[in-house]
C-alpha positions in Angstrom: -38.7 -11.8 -7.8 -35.7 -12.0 -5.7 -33.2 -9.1 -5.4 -29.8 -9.8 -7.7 -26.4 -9.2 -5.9 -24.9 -5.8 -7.1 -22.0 -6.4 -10.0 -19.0 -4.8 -9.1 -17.9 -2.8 -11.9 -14.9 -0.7 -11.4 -14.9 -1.1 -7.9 -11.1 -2.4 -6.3 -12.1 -1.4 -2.7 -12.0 -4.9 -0.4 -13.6 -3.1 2.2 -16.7 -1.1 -0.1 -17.8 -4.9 -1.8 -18.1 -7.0 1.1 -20.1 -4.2 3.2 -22.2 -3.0 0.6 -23.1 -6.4 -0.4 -21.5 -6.7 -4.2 -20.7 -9.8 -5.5 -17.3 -11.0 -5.3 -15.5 -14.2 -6.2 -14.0 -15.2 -3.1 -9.9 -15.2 -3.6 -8.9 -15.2 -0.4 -7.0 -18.8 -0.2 -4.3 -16.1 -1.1 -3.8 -15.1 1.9 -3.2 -18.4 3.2 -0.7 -19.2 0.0 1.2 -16.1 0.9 1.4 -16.7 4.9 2.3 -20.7 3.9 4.7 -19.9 1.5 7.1 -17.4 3.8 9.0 -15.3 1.1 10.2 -11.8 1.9 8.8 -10.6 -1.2 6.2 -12.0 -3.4 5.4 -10.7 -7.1 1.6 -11.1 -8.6 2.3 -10.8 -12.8 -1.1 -11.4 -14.6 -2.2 -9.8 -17.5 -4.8 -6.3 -17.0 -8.6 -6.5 -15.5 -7.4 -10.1 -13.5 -8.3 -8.4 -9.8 -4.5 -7.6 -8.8 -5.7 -4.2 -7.4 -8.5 -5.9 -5.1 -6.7 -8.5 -4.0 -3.9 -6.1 -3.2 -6.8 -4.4 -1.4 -7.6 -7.5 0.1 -4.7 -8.3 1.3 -4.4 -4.3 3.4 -7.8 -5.0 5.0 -6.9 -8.5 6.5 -3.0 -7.6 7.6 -4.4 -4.0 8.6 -4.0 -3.1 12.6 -7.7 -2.4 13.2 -9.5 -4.1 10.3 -12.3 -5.6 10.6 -12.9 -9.3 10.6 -16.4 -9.2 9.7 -15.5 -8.8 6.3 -14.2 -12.0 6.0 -17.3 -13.7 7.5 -17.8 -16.9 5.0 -14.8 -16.8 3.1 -12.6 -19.0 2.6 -9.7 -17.6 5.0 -12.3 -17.5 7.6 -12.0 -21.6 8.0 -8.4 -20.8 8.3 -8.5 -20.0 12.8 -4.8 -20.2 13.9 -3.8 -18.1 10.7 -6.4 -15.7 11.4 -5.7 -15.2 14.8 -2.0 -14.9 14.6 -2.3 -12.5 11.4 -5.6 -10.8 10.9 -5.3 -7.1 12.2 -1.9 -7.6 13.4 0.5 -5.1 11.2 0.6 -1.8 10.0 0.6 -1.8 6.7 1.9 0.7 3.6 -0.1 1.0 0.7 0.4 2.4 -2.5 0.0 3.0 -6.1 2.3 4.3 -8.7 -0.8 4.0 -10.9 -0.6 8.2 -10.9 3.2 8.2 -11.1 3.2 8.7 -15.3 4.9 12.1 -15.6 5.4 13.7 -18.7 9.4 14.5 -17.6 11.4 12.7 -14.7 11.0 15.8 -12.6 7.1 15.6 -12.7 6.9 11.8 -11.8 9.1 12.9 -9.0 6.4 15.1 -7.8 3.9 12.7 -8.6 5.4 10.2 -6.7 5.6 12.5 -3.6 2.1 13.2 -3.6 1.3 9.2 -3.5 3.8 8.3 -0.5 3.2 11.8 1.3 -0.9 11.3 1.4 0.0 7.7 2.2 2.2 8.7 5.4 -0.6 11.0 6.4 -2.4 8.2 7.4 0.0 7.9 9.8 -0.2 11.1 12.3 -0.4 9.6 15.6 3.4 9.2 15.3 3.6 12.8 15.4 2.6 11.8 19.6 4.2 8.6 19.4 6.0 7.9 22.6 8.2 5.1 20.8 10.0 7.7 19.0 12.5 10.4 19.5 12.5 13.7 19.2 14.6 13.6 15.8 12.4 10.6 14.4 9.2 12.7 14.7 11.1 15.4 12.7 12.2 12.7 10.5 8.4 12.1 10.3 7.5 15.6 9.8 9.9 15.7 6.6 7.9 13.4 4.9 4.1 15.5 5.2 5.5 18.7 5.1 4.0 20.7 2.8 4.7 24.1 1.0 1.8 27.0 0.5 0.2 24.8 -2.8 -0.1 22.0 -0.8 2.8 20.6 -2.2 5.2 18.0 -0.5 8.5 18.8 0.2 10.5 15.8 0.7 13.3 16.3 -0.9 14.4 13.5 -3.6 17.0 12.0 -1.6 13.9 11.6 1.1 11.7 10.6 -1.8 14.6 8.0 -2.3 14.3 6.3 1.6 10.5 7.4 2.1 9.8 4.0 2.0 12.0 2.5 4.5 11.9 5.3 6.7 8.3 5.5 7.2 8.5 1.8 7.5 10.6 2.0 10.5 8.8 4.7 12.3 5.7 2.1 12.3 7.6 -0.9 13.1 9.2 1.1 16.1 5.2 2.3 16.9 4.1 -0.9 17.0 7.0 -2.9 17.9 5.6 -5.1 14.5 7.3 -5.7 11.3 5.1 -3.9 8.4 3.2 -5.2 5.6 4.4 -3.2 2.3 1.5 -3.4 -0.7 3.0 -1.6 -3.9 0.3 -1.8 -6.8 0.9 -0.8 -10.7 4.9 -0.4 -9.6 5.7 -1.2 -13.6 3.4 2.3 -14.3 6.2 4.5 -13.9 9.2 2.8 -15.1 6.7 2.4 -18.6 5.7 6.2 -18.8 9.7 6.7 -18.3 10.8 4.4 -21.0 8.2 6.3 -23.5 8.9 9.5 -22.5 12.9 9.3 -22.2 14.0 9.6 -19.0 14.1 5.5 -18.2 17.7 5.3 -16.9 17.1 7.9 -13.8 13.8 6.4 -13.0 14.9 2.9 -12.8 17.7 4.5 -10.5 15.1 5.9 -8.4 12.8 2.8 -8.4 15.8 1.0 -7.4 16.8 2.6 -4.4 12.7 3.7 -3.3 12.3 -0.2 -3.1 15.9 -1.4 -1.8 
C-alpha cells in the first residue's frame, strides 16, 4: 500500500507544506497574475477558509531576499524563468497580521497592534549594523523594538501610526530595493472596533498606518 500525502489541516505556512511534503493545490499562477498585472496595491476579498493566508504566505517565500527556490520546484511559477529570475528572492518583504489586533478597547488594540509590527521589525536587526543608514535612522530603528521591563513595546502611537512606512524605508535604503508589504486579516481590527465602539479612532489609525 502506497504512502498517502499528508492533508494540510490548519496549516497556512508556504514554507512547512512544500518541505514536509503536505499536499497542496498548486496556486501559484498568482504570482505571475500579480507581477503581469503591475498595480501598486492589489486586494484579495474571498469569503473565510479560501487559502488567502497561504497564498499570502506564498507570496513572502517567493518575493523573500533569501528564500528558497526549491520550494517552487514543479509548480506552476517554476515554468515561468525570466519572472523567476528577475523576482524570486529579490525584496525584503513586511509581513503581517492584524489577525490578533481584536482589542477589547481602542487602547488595547493599540497595544496589540505594537506587539505584531514590533516582533515583525525584529526580524530585521542587521540594520541595527547597517552601513546604509545613519546614525539617527538606526535610532529611528531602535524606537520601533524598544521594549520596556514586561517586554512590552514602546513605540509611541504616533510611531505606531508611521511604523509601517518607516520600517519600510529603512529596508529599501538596506537593500537599495523597493519592499514587498503583505498585510493579512487587515478587516480584523476595524470589525472588533465597530462591535466594541471605538470604530471612528481605529479607522483613523488604519488610515494613516497604511497611507
Amino acid at each position: 500500500m502506497g504512502i498517502k500525502t499528508k492533508l494540510p489541516m490548519g496549516i497556512e505556512d508556504f514554507k512547512r507544506i512544500r518541505s514536509e511534503e503536505f499536499y497542496y493545490i498548486d496556486k501559484t499562477g498568482l504570482i505571475r497574475e500579480l507581477l503581469e498585472n503591475e498595480a501598486y496595491v492589489n486586494l484579495f476579498t474571498r469569503p473565510r477558509r479560501f487559502g488567502k493566508t497561504l497564498n499570502m504566505s506564498m507570496l513572502k517565500y517567493f518575493f523573500e531576499i533569501g528564500s528558497d527556490s526549491a520550494l517552487f520546484a514543479d509548480l506552476e511559477i517554476a515554468k515561468e524563468k525570466e519572472l523567476c529570475a528577475k523576482y524570486m528572492g529579490k525584496f525584503p518583504v513586511i509581513a503581517i497580521t492584524l489577525k490578533g489586533a481584536s482589542g477589547r478597547t481602542f487602547e488595547e488594540a493599540l497595544g496589540m497592534l505594537r506587539n505584531i509590527i514590533g516582533n515583525e521589525a525584529m526580524r530585521f536587526q542587521f540594520l541595527l549594523q547597517s552601513m546604509q543608514l545613519t546614525e539617527i535612522e538606526h535610532k529611528r530603528y531602535e524606537a520601533l523594538i524598544n521594549i520596556d521591563k514586561t517586554g512590552s513595546y514602546t513605540m509611541s502611537d504616533e510611531l505606531l501610526k508611521d511604523s509601517l512606512f518607516m520600517l519600510s524605508q529603512l529596508l529599501q535604503k538596506h537593500y537599495h530595493q523597493n519592499v514587498v508589504i503583505l498585510i493579512d486579516e487587515y478587516d480584523v481590527p476595524l470589525d472588533k472596533a465597530y462591535q466594541s465602539g471605538y470604530y471612528d479612532a481605529m479607522v483613523e489609525l488604519i488610515r494613516v498606518l497604511f497611507g
